[in-house]
C-alpha positions in Angstrom: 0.0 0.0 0.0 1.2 3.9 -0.5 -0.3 6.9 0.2 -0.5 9.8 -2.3 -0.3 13.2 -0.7 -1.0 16.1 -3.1 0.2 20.2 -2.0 0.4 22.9 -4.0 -3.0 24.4 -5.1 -4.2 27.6 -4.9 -6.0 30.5 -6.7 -3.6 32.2 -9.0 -4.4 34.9 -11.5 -4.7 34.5 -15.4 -1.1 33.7 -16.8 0.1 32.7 -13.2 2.3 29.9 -12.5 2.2 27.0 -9.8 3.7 24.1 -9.0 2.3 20.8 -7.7 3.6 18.2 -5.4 3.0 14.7 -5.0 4.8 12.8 -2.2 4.9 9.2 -1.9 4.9 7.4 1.5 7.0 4.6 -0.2 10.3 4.1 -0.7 10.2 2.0 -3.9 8.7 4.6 -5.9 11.0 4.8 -8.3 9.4 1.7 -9.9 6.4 3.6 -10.0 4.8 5.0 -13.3 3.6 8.6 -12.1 0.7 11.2 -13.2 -1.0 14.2 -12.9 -5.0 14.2 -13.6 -7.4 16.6 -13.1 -11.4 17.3 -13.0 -13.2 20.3 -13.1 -16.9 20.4 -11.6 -19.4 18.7 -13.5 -16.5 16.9 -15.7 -14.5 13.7 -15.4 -11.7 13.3 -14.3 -9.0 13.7 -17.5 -5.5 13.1 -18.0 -3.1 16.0 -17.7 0.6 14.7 -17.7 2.7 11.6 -17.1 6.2 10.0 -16.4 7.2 7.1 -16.1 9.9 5.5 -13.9 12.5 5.9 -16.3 11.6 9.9 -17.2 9.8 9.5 -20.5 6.5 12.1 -20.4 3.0 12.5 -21.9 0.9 15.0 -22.2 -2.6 16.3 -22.5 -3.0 18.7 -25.7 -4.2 21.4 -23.7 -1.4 21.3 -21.7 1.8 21.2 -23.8 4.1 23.7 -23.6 2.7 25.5 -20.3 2.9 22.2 -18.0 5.9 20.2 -16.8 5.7 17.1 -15.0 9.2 15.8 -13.5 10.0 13.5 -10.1 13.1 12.8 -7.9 12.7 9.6 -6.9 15.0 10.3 -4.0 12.4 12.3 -2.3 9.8 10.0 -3.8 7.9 12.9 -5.3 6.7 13.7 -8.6 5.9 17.4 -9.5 3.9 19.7 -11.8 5.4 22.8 -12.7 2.4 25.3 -14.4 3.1 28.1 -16.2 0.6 30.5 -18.2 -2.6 29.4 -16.5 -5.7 29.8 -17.5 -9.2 29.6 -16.5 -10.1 26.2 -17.7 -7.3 24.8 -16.2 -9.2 25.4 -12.8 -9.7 21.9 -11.2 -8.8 19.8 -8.6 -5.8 18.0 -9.6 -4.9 14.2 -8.4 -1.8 12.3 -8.5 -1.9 9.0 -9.6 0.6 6.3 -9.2 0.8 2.8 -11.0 2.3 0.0 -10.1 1.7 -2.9 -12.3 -2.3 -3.8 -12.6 -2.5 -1.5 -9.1 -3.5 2.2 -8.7 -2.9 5.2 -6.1 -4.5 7.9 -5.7 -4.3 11.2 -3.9 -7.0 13.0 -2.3 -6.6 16.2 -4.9 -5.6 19.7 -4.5 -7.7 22.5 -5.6 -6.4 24.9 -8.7 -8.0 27.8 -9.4 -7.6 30.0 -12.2 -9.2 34.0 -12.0 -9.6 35.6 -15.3 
């Protein structure tokens, strides 16, 4: 079992930048294939970014270029780096880890984006 804690969220103006943290409460996370997720209300929840152990990403459309996901696995942490937000990026965010067939989740961290 791990436990996904999430920090980082706030309300941040238009064209603001933030940065996410997801910290691991195990220390084999480096085997771990890492993401960022997000839903805003009345939506599903929708992939944003991910990494895998070995530091390849992914990302969402509507997020290249502006988002950076990255970890250090010596800290067992993953993070979102978000640059030039904008309003429909408002959401609550969730980490999600993988392990094999098994998935972790956070509790989520509220974003929000004024215009």
């Amino acid at each position: 079992q791990v436990q996904l804690v999430e920090s980082g969220g706030g309300l941040v103006q238009s064209g603001g930048s933030l940065r996410l943290t997801c910290a691991a409460s195990r220390s084999s996370f480096s085997v771990y294939v890492m993401g960022w997720y997000r839903q805003a209300s009345g939506n599903q929840r929708v992939l944003v970014a991910t990494i895998s152990s070995a530091g390849s990403t992914n990302y969402a459309d509507s997020v290249k270029g502006r988002f950076t996901i990255s970890r250090d696995n010596a800290k067992n942490a993953v993070y979102l780096q978000m640059n030039s937000l904008k309003p429909e990026d408002t959401a609550v965010y969730y980490c999600k880890g993988l392990e094999g067939s098994t998935v972790y989740w956070g509790q989520g961290t509220q974003v929000t984006v004024s215009s």
